[in-house]
C-alpha positions in Angstrom: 4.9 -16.3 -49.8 7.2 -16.2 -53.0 4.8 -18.4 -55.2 4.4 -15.3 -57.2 8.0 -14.6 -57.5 8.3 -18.0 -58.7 5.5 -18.4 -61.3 6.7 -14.8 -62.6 10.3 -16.4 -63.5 8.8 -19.9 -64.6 6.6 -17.6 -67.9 10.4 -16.8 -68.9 11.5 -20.7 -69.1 11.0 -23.6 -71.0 12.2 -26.1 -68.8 13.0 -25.9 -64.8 15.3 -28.3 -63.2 13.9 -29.9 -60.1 17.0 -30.3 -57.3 16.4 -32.7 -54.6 18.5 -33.0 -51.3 19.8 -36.7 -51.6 20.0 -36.7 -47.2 16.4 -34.7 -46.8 14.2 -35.6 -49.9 11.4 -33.9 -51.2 10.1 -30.9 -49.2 6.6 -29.4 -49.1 7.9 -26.3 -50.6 9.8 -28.4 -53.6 6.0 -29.7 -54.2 4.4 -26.6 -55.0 6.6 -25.4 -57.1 6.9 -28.8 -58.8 3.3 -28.3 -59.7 3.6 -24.7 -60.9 6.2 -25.6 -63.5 4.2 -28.5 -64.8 0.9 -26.1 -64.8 3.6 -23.7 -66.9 4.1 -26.7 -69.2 7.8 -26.6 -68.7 9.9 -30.0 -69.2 11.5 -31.1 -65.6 14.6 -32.3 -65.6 14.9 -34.1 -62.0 18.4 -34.1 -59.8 19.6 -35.5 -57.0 22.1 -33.1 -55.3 24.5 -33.1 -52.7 25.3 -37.4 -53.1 28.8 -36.9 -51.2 27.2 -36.5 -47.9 27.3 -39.1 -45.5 23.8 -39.2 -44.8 22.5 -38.9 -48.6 20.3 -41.9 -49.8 20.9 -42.0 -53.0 18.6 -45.2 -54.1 15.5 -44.0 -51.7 14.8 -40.7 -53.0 16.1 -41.1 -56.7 12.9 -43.4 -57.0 10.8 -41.2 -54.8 11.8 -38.3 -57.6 11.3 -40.6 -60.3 7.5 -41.2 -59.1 6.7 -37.9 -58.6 7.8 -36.6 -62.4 6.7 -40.0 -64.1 10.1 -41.2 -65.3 12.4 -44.1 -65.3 14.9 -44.0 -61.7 17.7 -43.8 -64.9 16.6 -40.4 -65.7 17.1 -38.5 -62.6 20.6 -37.0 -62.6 23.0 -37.6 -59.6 25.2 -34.6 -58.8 27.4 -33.1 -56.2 27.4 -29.0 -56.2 30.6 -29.2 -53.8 33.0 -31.6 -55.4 31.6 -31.2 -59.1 30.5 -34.8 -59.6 27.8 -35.0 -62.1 27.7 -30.9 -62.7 29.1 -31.1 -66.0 27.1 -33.8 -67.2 23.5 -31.8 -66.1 24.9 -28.8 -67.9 24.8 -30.8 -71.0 21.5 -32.8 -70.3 20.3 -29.1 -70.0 21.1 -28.4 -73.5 19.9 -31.1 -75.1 16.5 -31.4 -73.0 15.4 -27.6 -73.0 12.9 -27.5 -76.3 13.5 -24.2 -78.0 11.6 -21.5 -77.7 8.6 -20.5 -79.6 7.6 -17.4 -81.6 8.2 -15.4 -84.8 10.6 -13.3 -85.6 8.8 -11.1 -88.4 6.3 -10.2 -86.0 5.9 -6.7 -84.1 8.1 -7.1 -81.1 6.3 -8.3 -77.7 8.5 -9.2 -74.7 6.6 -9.6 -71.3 8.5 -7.7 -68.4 8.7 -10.7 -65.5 10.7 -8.4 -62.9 11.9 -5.0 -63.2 14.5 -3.4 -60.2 15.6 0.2 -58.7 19.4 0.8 -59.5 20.4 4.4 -57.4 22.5 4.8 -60.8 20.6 3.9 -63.7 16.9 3.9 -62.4 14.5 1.2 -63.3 15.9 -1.9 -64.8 13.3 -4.0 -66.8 13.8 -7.6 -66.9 12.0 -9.0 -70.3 11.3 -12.5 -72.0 11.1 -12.2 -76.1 8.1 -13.9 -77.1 8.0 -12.1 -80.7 10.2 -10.0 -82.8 12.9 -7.9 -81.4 14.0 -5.4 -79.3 17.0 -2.8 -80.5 18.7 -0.2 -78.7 17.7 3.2 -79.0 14.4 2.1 -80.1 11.3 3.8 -78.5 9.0 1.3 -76.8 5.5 1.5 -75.7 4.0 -0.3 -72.5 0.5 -1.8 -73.6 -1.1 -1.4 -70.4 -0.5 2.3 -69.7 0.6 3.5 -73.6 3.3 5.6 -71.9 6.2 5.8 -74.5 10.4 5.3 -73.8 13.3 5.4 -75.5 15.9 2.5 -74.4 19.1 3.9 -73.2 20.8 0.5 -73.2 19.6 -3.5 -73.9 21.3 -6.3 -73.0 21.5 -10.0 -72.0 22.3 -11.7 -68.1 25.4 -13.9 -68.6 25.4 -14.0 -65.6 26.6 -10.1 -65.4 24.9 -7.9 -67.6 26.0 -7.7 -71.0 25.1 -4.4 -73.3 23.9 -6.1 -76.8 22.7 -4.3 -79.9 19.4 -6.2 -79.7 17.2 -9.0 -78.1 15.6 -11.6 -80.3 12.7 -14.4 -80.4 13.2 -16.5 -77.2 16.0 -14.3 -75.2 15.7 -13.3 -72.0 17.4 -9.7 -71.1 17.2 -6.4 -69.8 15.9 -3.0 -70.2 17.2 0.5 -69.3 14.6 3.6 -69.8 15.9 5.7 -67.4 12.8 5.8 -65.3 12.8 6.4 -61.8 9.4 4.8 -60.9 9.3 1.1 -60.7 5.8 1.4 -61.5 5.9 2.4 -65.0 7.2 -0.9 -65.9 4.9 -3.5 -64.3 5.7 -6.6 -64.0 3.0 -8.5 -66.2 3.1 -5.5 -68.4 3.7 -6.2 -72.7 6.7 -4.2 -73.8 6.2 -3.6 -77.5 8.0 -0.8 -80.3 6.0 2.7 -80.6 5.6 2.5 -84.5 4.7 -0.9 -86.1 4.1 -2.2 -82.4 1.6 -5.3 -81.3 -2.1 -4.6 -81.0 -2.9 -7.3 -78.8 -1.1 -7.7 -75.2 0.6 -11.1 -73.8 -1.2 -12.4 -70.6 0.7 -11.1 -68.1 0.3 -11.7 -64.4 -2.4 -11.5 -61.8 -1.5 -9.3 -59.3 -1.0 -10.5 -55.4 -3.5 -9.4 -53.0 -2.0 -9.2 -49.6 -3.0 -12.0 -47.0 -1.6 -10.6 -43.9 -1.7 -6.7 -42.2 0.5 -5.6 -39.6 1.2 -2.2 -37.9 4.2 -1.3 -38.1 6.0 1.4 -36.0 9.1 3.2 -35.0 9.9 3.3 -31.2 11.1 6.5 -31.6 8.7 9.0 -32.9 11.4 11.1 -35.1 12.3 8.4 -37.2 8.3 8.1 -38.9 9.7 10.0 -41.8 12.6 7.8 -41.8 10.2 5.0 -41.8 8.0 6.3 -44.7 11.4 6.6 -46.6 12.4 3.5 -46.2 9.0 1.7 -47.1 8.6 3.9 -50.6 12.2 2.6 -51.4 11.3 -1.1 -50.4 8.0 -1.0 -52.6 10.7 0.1 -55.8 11.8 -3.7 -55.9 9.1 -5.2 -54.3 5.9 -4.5 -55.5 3.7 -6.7 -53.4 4.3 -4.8 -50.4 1.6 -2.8 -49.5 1.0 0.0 -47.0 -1.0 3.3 -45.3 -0.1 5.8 -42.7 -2.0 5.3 -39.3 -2.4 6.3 -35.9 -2.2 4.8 -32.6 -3.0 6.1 -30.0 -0.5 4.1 -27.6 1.9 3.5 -30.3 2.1 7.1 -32.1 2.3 7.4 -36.0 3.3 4.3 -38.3 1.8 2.6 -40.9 -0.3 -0.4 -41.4 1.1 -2.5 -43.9 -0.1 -5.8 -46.5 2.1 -8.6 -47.3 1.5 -11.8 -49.1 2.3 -13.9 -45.8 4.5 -14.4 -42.4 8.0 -15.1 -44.1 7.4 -11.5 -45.9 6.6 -9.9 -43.3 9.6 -11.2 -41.4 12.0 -10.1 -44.1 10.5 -6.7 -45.1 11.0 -6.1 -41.1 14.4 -7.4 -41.1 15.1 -5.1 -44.4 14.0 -2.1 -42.4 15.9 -2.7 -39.4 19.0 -3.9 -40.9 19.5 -1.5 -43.9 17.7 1.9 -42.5 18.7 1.4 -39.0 15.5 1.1 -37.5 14.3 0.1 -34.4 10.4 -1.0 -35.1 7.5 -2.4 -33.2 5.3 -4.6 -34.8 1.6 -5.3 -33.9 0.5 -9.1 -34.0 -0.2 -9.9 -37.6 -4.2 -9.7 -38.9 -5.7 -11.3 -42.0 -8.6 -9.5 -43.8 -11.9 -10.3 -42.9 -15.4 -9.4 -44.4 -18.0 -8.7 -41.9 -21.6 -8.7 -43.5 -24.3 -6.7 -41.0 -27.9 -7.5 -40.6 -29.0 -4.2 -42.4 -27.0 -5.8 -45.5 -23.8 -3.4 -45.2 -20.5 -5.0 -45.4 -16.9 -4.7 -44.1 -13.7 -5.5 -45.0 -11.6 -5.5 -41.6 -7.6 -5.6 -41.9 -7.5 -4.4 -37.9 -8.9 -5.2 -35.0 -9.6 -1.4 -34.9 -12.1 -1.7 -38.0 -13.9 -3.9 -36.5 -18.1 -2.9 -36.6 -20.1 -2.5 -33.4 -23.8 -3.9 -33.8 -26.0 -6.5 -35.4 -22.9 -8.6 -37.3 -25.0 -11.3 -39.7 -21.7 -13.3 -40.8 -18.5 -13.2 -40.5 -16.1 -14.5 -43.1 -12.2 -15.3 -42.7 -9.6 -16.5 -45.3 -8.7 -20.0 -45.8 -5.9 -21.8 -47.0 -5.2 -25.1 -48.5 -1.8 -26.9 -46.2 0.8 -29.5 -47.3 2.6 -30.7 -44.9 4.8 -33.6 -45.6 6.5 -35.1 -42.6 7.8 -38.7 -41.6 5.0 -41.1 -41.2 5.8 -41.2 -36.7 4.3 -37.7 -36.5 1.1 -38.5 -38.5 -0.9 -38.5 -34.7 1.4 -35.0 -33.3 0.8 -33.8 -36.9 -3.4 -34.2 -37.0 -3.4 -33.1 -33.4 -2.2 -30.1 -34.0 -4.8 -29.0 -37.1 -7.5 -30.1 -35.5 -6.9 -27.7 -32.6 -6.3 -25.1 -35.4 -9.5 -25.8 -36.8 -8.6 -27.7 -39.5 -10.0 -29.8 -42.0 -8.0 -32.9 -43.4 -8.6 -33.4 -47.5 -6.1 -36.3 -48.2 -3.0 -38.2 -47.1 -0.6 -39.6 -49.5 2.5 -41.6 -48.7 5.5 -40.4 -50.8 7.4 -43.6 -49.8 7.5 -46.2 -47.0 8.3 -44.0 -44.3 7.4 -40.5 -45.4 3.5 -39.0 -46.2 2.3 -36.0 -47.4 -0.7 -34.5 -45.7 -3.5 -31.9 -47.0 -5.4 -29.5 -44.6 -7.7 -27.2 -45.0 -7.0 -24.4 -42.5 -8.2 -20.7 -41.5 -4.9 -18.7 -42.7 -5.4 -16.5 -39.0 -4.2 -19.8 -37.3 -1.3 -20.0 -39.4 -0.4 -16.7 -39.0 0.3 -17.0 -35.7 3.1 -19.6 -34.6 1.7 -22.5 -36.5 5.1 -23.1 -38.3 7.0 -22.9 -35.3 4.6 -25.9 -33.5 4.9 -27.6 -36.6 8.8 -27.7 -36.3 9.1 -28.5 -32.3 6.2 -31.0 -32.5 8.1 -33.1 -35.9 11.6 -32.2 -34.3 12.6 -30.4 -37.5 11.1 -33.0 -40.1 8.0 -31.4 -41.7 7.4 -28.6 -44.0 4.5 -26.6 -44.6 3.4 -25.1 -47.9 0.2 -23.3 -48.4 -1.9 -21.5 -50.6 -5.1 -19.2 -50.7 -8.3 -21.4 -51.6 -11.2 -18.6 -50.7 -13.0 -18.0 -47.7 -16.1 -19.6 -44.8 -18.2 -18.3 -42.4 -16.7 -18.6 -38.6 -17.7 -17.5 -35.2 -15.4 -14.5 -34.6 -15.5 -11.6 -31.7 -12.9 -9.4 -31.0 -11.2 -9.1 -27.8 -10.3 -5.6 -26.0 -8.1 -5.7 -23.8 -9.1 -2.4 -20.5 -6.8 -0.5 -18.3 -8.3 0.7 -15.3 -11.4 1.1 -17.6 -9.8 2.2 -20.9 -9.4 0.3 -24.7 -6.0 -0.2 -25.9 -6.1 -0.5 -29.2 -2.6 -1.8 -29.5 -3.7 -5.1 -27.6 -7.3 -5.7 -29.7 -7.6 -8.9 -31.2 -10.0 -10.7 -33.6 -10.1 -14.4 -32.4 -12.4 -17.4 -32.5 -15.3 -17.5 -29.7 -13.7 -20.5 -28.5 -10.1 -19.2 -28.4 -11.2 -15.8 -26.8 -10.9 -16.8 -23.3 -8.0 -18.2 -23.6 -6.4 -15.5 -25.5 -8.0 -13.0 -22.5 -6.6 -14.9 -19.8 -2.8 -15.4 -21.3 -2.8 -11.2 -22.4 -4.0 -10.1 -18.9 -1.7 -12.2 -16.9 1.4 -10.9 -19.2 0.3 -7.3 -18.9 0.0 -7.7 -15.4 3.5 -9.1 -15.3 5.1 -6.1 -17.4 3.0 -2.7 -16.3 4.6 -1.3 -13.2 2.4 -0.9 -10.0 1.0 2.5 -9.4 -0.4 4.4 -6.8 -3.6 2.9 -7.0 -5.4 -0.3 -8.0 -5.3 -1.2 -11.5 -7.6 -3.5 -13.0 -6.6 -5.3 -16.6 -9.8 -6.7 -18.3 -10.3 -8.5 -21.4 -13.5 -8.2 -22.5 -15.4 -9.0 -25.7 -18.0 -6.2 -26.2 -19.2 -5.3 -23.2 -18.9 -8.9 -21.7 -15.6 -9.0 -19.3 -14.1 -12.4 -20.2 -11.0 -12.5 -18.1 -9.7 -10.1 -15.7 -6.3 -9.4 -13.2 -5.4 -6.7 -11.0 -2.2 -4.6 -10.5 -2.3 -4.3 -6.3 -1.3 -0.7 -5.5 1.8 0.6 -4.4 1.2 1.3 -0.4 2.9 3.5 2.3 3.2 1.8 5.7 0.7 5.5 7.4 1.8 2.9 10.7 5.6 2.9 10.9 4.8 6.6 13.2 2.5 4.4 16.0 3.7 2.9 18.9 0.9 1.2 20.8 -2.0 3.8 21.3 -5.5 3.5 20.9 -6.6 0.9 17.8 -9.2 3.8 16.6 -6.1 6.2 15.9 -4.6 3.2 14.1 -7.8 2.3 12.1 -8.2 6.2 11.4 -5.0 6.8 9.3 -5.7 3.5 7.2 -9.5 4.8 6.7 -8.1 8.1 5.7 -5.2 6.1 3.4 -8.1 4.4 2.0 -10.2 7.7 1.0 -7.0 8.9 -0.6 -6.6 6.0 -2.9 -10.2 5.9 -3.9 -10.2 9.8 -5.0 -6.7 8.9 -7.1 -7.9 6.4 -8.7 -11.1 8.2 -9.7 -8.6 10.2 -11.5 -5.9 8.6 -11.9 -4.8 7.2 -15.7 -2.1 4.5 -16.5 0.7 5.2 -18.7 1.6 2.1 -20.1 5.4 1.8 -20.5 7.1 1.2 -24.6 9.2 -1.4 -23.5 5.5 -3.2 -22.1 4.3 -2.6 -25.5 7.4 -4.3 -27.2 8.0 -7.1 -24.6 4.0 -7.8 -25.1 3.5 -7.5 -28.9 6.9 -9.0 -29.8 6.1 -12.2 -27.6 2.1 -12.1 -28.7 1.1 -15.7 -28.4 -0.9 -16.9 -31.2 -4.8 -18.1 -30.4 -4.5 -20.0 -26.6 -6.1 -23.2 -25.7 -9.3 -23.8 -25.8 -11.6 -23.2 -22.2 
């Protein structure tokens, strides 16, 4: 989820030190971004922390880091963060490795803004690399993609507090204080450069993320929407990925449907709201975007079940991903298992060593959204990790699933599944909702259905009044006559009747939403 976050520091380095866990080895994680500094061009300086533990094999995965970078085993560096072997000597291997920077100094400033922050005090702080020139307080600077001109209050360096300095030069990395407000105005990507005498021609910046995952989000009490709203606007000040738009439920009130760039984002940016605003939130299970091409040549891109088109659909096309997963070489079998029922495609198998391999999937990003991650982990006991990362799109055979109460659509439960997964996902929804809505007065039936097809289906028996607790022997036709009249009654109720659906149903069956079920 943070590739971007990473790839946005690495275009303010020249060389990135690679730290390996001498007990665990390399990680799937440790991988990607191993290739995103050498795409960067940076040098790699590999290290082998944490050698004091008991468990740490020092000779194993020094040569399994030495393989990976292309060096000799005597160039990986062996430390130990918690007693201080070895720190000293990587802080003067870092000196003498890092190349120096590159640029000219009698150029028109350009510094390239890599992250930018909301202080409550000082507004917008701009974090900048140098590439040309230099940057001096109470200079007025120009960003080149929106030409809107500011005078710097203060410039400094990070070492490691901030320190006020008169100016920034070739190569330096420091910060920027405008006194904006709005995060926006300096973009990350964005070519900081001086108003007179400044660059004509922009540095390359960044591309910016596209979300990958949408989720309704919602407060389960109705007065704290504005609290909510609040609270999102002042999230997407330091984090611009986030993405979102007011909507409406109609069994979960007013929230908003918001983008982020994958499940561990989600997860935090939830956790922010509920920690820091006090929040107590719902959260709808989490949809990728799909593009929905009709016969008559229209097209649709769906981010909710909700969106999705009735009628003549031509294709369907969903998201895929390209998986590492690098585990110990016993849970090859559990490991390929568990793709292949995920509709995955296998591209490659490496072994990193004797006993570990590194796997490559292709897989539909909706069935990793779900609880992928967390099969992964129970299936490998702990061992593997999973990194991933956007490789386009294919056509699939999706419907969408409604889920009916006593005849009516809950949006709230609507899904967009795989035809071979829908029944499945039917049956395991209806059995849960029957488990959580409270009988009523009447019969109620839960449906899943896709279209107007009903897939799966349970029924809520009604609550019933003994009408025979008042007879004592008698006739059988008096007997028969107050059940044929009970009968009547709860036909006519539940002509009319409606079911409220309970909150805490909503939040017992959203926040334990299964992911895509078994196969039929």
């Amino acid at each position: 989820d943070f590739t971007y976050e990473v790839s946005r520091s690495l275009e303010a380095c020249e060389a990135a030190v690679l730290l390996v866990d001498a007990a665990q080895g390399i990680e799937a994680q440790t991988l990607a971004n191993l290739y995103l500094a050498m795409g960067a061009d940076l040098h790699i300086i590999p290290v082998l922390n944490k050698i004091d533990l008991p468990s740490a094999n020092v000779e194993k995965y020094a040569a399994e880091l030495a393989g990976l970078v292309g060096c000799d085993v005597s160039d990986v560096l062996l430390t130990s963060a918690k007693t201080g072997v070895g720190v000293e000597t990587l802080l003067n291997e870092i000196v003498k490795q890092t190349p120096p920077p590159v640029g000219e100094a009698d150029k028109p400033p350009r510094a390239l803004i890599f992250d930018s922050v909301y202080d409550t005090y000082r507004g917008v702080v701009t974090y900048v690399r140098v590439i040309d020139g230099k940057l001096t307080h109470r200079d007025r600077i120009r960003m080149m993609s929106t030409n809107v001109v500011h005078e710097m209050l203060e410039v400094g360096v990070i070492s490691p507090e901030p320190v006020k300095a008169g100016e920034i030069g070739v190569g330096e990395v420091g910060y920027l204080i405008t006194g904006v407000k709005d995060v926006r105005q300096s973009r990350v990507g964005d070519t900081v450069t001086s108003q007179h005498h400044g660059a004509t021609e922009a540095l390359g910046g960044y591309k910016h993320p596209n979300p990958m995952v949408y989720s309704g989000l919602y407060p389960i009490d109705g007065d704290d929407y504005p609290t909510l709203r609040d609270a999102l606007e002042r999230l997407q000040l330091n984090d611009a990925a986030l993405a979102y738009e007011p909507e409406t439920s109609g069994a979960l009130g007013f929230g908003f449907r918001c983008g982020f760039l994958g499940l561990l984002h989600m997860e935090i940016v939830r956790e922010r709201l509920e920690r820091e605003f006090n929040l107590d939130l719902i959260s709808t299970a989490p949809n990728v975007v799909y593009r929905v091409e009709m016969e008559d040549g229209a097209e649709h891109v769906v981010t909710n079940p909700s969106e999705y088109p009735e009628g003549k659909i031509a294709e369907v096309h969903e998201p895929v991903v390209r998986a590492t997963l690098i585990a110990p070489k016993d849970y090859i079998g559990t490991i390929m298992d568990l793709c292949q029922t995920r509709r995955g495609t296998l591209q490659g198998m490496d072994y990193l060593s004797a006993d570990r391999v590194e796997m490559r999937y292709t897989l539909p990003l909706a069935e990793i959204v779900f609880d992928f991650f967390d099969q992964l982990k129970s299936r490998t006991k702990g061992y593997a990790s999973l990194d991933y990362e956007p490789v386009g799109e294919q056509t699939a055979d999706l419907v969408k699933v409604d889920v009916l109460l006593h005849g009516d659509p809950v949006d709230a439960f609507s899904a967009i599944v795989h035809r071979d997964s829908a029944y499945g996902y039917g049956v395991a929804l209806a059995q849960k909702l029957k488990e959580l809505i409270p009988r009523q007065q009447f019969e109620v039936p839960i449906q899943a259905a896709i279209g107007a097809r009903v897939i799966a289906r349970e029924t809520i028996r009604a609550i019933r009044k003994d009408v025979l607790a008042k007879c004592y022997g008698g006739d059988i036709t008096r007997k028969r006559k107050l059940l044929e009249k009970q009968k009547e009654g709860k036909k006519r109720m539940k002509m009319v009747g409606r079911v409220e659906v309970p909150q805490e149903a909503f939040i017992a069956a959203l926040s334990t939403a299964d992911g895509p079920a078994p196969k039929k």
